[in-house]
C-alpha positions in Angstrom: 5.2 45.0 7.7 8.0 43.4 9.8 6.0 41.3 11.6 4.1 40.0 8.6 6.9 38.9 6.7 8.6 37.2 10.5 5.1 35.6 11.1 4.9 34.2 7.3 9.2 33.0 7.6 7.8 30.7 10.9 5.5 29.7 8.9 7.2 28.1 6.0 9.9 27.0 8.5 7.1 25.4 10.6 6.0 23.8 7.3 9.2 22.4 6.4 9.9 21.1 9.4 6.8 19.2 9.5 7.5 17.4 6.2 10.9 16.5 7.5 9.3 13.6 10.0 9.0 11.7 5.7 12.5 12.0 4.4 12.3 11.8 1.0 16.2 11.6 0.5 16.7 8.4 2.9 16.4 5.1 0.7 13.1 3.5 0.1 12.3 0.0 1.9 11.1 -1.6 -0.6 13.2 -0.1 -3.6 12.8 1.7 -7.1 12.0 1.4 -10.4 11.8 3.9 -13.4 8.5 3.8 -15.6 7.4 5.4 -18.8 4.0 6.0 -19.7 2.4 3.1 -21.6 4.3 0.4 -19.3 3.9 -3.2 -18.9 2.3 -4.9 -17.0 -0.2 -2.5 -15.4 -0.3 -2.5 -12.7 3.0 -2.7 -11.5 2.4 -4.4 -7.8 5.1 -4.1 -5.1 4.4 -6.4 -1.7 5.1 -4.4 1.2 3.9 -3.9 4.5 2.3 -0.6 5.6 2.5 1.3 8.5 5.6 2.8 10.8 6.0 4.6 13.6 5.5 8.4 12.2 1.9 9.9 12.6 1.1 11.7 9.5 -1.0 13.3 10.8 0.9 15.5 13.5 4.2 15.7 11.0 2.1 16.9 7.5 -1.2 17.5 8.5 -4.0 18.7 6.6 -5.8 15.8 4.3 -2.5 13.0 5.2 -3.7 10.4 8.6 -2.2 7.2 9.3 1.1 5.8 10.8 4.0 5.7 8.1 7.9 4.9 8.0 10.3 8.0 8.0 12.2 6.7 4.4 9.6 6.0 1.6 8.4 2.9 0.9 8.8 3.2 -2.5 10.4 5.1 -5.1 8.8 5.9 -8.8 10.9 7.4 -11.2 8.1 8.8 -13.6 8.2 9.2 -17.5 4.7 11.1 -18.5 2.4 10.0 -21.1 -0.6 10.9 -21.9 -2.6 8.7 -19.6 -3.5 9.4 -15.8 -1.0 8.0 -13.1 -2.8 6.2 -10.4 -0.7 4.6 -7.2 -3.2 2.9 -4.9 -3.2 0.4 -2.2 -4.8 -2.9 -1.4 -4.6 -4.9 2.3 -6.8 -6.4 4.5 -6.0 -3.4 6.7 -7.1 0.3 6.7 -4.3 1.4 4.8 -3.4 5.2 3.6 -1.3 6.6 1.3 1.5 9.7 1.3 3.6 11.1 -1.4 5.9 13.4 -2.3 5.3 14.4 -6.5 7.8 16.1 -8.4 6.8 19.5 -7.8 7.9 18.8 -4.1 4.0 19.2 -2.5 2.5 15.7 -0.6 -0.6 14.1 -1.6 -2.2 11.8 0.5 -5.3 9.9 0.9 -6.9 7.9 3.1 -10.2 5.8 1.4 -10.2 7.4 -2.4 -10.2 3.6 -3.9 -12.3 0.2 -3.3 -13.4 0.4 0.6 -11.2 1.2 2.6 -7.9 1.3 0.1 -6.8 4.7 -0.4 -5.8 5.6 -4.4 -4.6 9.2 -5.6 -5.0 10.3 -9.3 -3.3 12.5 -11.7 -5.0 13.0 -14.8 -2.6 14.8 -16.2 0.8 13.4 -14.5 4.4 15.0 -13.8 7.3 13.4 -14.9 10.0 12.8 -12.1 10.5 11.7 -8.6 7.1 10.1 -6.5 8.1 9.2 -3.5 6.1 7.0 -2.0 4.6 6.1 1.4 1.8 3.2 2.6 0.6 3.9 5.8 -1.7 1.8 8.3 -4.2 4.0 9.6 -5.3 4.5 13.4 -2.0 2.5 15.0 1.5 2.1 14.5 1.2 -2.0 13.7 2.3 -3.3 10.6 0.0 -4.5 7.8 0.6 -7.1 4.8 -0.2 -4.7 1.4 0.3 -4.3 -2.2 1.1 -1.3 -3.6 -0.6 -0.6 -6.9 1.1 2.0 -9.4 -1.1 2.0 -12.6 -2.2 4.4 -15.7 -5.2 2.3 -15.9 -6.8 0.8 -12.6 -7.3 1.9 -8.7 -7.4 -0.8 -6.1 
């Protein structure tokens, strides 16, 4: 029984340790903005570039790939409605997406949208805190994007 519950405490520090490579508490580049559902326009578009020197994949693993900044891109401060929240991409580049929701879990994506633009979904959305990463996938180079956060449309 020891060793279970040691082998599960490495674990979850293991786990927290590999989200810590994203910092969600550092300030976003690109800034912040508070949005309640229904909002104007839609999509709300923030110019950015992607990419960073982090690998997702190595620091979070599972489903999250490409290179990304340690502080968020962006931040969304998130008023539910009753429609779906959508925050996708749109470059030139293979670009992928990471975030941190509310309830503290990451979400990533790499191609869910229009070629090869990542988009994640919430049909039914929490309110709070998305913080909000736009990586470039395969290298650590730097890619002119948009970043797409909608109730309506993915990119």
């Amino acid at each position: 029984m020891l060793r279970t519950a040691a082998t599960a405490a490495i674990g979850v520090a293991m786990l927290a340790a590999a989200g810590m490579a994203q910092d969600y508490r550092l300030n976003p580049i690109y800034g912040t903005v508070s949005l309640r559902g229904g909002f104007t326009p839609d999509p709300y578009v923030i110019n950015l570039q992607s990419g960073g020197n982090v690998n997702a994949a190595q620091t979070l693993g599972g489903s999250c790939v490409g290179y990304v900044a340690n502080a968020p891109d962006f931040r969304l401060h998130f008023q539910a409605g009753s429609l779906p929240l959508i925050i996708s991409a749109n470059s030139n580049s293979d670009t992928t997406l990471v975030v941190n929701g509310p309830d503290g879990r990451w979400y990533c994506n790499d191609d869910g949208g229009q070629g090869l633009n990542p988009s994640l979904r919430w049909n039914s959305p929490m309110s709070g805190q998305y913080d909000i990463w736009v990586g470039t996938w395969g290298s650590n180079s730097n890619a002119n994007a948009q970043l797409h956060i909608s109730e309506l449309y993915s990119q």
